[in-house]
Backbone bond lengths (Angstrom), bond angles and torsions (degrees), N, CA, C in turn:
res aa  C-N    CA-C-N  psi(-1)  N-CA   C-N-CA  omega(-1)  CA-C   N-CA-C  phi
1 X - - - 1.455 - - 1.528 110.28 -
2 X 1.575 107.13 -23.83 1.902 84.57 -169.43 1.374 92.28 -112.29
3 X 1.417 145.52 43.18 1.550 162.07 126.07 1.686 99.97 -64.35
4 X 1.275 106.76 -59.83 1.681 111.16 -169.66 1.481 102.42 -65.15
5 X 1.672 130.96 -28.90 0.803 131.16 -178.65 1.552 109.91 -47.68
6 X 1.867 104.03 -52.05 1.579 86.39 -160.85 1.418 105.77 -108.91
7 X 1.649 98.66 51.11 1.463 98.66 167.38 1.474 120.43 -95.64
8 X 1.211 136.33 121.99 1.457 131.64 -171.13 1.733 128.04 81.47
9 X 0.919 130.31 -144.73 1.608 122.86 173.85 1.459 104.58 -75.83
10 X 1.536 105.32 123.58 1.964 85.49 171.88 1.061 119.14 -64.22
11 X 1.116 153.80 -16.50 1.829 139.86 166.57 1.343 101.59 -57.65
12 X 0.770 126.11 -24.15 1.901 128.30 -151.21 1.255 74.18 -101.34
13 X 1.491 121.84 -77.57 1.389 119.30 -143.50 1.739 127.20 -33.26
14 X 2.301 87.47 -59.57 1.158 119.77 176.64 1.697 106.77 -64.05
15 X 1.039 134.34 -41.99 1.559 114.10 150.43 1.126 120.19 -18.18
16 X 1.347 109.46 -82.75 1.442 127.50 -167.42 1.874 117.10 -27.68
17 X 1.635 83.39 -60.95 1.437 98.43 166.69 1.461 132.49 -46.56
18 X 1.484 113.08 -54.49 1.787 110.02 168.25 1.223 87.80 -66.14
19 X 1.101 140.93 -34.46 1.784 109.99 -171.67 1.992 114.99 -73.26
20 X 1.237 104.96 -41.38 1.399 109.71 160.32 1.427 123.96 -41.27
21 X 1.774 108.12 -50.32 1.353 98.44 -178.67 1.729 120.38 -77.60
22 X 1.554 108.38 6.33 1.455 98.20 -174.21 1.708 105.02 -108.47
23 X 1.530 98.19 31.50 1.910 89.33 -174.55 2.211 82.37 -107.63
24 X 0.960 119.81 163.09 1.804 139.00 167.60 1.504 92.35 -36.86
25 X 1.117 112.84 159.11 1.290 141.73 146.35 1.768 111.03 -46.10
26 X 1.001 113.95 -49.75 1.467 133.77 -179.67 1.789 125.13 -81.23
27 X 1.704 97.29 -6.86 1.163 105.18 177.18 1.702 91.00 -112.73
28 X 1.078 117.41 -33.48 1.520 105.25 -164.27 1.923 101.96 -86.75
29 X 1.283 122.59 5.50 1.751 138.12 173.66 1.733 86.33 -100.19
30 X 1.484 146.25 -26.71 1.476 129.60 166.38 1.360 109.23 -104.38
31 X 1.157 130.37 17.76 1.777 108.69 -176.56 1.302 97.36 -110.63
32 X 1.408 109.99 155.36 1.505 116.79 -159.78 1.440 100.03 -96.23
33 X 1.331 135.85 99.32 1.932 125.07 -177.65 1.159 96.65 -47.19
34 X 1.318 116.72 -52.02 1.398 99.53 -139.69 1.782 113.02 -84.11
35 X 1.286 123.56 -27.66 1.495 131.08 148.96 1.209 126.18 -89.63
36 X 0.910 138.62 -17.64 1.616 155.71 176.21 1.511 119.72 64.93
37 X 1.029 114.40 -122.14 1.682 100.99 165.15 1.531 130.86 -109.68
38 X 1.789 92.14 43.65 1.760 112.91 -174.65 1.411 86.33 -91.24
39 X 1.363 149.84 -34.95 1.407 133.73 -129.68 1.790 86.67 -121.71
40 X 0.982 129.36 72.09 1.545 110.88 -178.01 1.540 101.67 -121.52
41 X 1.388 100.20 128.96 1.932 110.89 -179.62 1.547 104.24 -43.12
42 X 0.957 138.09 -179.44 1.813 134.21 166.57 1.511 100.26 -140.85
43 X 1.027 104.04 18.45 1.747 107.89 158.65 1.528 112.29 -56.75
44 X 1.471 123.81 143.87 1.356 126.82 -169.99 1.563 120.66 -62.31
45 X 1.622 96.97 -39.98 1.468 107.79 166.90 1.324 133.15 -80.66
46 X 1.474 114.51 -16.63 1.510 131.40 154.76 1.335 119.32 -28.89
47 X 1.966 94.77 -86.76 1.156 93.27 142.12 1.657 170.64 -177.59
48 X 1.320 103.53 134.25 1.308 156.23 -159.14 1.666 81.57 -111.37
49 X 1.014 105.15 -74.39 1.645 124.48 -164.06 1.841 111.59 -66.36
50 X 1.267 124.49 -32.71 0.992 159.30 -147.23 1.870 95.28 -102.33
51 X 1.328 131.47 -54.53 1.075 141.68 -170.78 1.350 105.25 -92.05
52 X 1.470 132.03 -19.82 1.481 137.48 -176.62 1.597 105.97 -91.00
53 X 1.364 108.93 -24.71 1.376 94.79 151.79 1.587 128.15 -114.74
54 X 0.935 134.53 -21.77 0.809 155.98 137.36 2.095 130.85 -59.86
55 X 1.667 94.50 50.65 1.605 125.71 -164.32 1.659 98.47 -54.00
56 X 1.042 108.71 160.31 1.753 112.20 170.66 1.584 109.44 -88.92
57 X 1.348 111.65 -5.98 1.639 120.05 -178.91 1.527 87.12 -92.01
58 X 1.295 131.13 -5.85 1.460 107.64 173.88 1.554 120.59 -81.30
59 X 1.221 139.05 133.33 1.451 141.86 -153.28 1.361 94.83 -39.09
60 X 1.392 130.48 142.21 1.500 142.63 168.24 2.008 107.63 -70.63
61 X 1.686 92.85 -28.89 1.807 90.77 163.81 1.247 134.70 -48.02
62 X 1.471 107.58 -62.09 1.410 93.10 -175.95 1.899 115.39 -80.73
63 X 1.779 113.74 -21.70 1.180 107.06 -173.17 1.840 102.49 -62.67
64 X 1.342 117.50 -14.17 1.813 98.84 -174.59 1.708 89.60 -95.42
65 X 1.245 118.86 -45.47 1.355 93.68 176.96 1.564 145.68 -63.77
66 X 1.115 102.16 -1.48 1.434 114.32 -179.87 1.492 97.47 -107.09
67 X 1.121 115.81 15.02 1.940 120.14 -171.13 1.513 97.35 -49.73
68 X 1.067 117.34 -60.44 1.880 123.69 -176.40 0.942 137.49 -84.98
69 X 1.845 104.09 5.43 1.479 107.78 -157.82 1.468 133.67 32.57
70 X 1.311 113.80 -157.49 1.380 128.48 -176.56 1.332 146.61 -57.46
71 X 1.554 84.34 -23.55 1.389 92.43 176.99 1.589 113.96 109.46
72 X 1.688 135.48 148.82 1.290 138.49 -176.81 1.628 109.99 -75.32
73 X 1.683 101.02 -14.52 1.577 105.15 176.48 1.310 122.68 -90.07
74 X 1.266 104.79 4.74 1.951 104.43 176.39 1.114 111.73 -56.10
75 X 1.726 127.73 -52.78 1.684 97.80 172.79 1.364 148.89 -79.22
76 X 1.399 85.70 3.41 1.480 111.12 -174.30 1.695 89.25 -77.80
77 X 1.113 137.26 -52.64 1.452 134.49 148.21 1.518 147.76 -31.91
78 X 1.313 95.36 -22.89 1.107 90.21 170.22 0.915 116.07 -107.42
79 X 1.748 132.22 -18.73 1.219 144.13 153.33 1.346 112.02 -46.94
80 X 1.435 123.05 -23.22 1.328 119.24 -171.07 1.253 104.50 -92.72
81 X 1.791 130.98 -19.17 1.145 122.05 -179.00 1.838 119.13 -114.94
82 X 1.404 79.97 3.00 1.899 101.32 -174.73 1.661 115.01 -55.25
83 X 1.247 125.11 7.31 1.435 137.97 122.01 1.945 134.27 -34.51
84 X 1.376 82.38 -59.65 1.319 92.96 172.46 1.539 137.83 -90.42
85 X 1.580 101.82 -16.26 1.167 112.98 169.10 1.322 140.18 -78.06
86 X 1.304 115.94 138.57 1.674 112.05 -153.91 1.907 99.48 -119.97
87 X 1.449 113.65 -176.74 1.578 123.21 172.34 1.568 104.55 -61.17
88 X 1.414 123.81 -31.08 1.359 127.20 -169.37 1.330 105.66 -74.33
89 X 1.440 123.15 -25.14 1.573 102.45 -154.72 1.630 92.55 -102.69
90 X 1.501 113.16 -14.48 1.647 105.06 162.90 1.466 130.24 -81.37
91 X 1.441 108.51 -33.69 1.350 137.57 146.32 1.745 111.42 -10.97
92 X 2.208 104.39 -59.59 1.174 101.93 -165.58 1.690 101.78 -74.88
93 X 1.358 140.17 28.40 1.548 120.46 -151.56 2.190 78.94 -127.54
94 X 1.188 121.49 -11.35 1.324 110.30 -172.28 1.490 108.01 174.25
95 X 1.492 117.12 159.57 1.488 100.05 173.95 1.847 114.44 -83.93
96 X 0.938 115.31 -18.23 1.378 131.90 -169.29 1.810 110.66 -88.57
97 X 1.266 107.59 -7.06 1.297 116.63 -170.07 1.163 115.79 -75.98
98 X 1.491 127.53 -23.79 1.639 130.04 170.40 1.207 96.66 -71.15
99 X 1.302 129.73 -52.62 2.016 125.97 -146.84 1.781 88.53 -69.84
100 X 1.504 109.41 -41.26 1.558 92.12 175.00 1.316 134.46 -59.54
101 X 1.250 116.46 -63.88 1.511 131.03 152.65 1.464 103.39 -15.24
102 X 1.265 142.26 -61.07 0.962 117.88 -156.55 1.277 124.08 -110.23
103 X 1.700 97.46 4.39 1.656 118.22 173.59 1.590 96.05 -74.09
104 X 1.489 107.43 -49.29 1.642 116.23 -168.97 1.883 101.85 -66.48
105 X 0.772 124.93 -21.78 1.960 128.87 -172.60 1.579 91.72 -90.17
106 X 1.618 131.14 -53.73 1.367 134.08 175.52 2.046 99.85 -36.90
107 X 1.336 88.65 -55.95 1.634 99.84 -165.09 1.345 101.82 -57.31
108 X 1.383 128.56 -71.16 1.155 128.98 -162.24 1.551 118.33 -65.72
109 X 2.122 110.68 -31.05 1.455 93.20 169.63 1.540 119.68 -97.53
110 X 1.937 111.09 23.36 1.713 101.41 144.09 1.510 132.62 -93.32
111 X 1.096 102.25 8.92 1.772 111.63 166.86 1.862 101.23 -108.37
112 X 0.811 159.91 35.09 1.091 159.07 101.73 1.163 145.86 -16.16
């Protein structure tokens, strides 16, 4: 969360963020940061799939503000702060978010 912070204008950014933290655990492991909910397949089962978590009873706030997500510079950000970043601060984005991370780092440093 405080990578996303200094992504883009900080008023904007830090928006973004309380709005991030008020979607599920389960919505914030499917929402795309870095396009947000501009990039969505329009396949029937998409979504189908897409609206079941992402309900229309969910506040209309954060779904327009997170319309664009993050921005094309998020990794350029986090690379820039990937010093400081620890298991906790990915930790806070889902419970499942470490076992991935490090299934996906396993993966990529056995093709190496």
């Amino acid at each position: 969360m405080a990578v996303l912070a200094t992504v883009g204008r900080p008023g904007e950014a830090s928006r973004k963020v309380t709005l991030l933290k008020q979607l599920t655990p389960e919505q914030r492991a499917h929402y795309d940061m870095k396009h947000g909910f501009r990039r969505v397949d329009r396949s029937q089962e998409t979504r189908d799939a897409f609206e079941k978590l992402f309900p229309t009873f969910v506040p209309p706030t954060p779904r327009t503000g997170l319309h664009d997500g993050f921005g094309d510079r998020l990794l350029d950000e986090l690379h820039a702060h990937r010093e400081r970043l620890t298991e906790d601060d990915f930790a806070q984005l889902g419970p499942d978010v470490l076992a991935e991370l490090r299934e996906l780092l396993a993966t990529v440093a056995g093709r190496i």
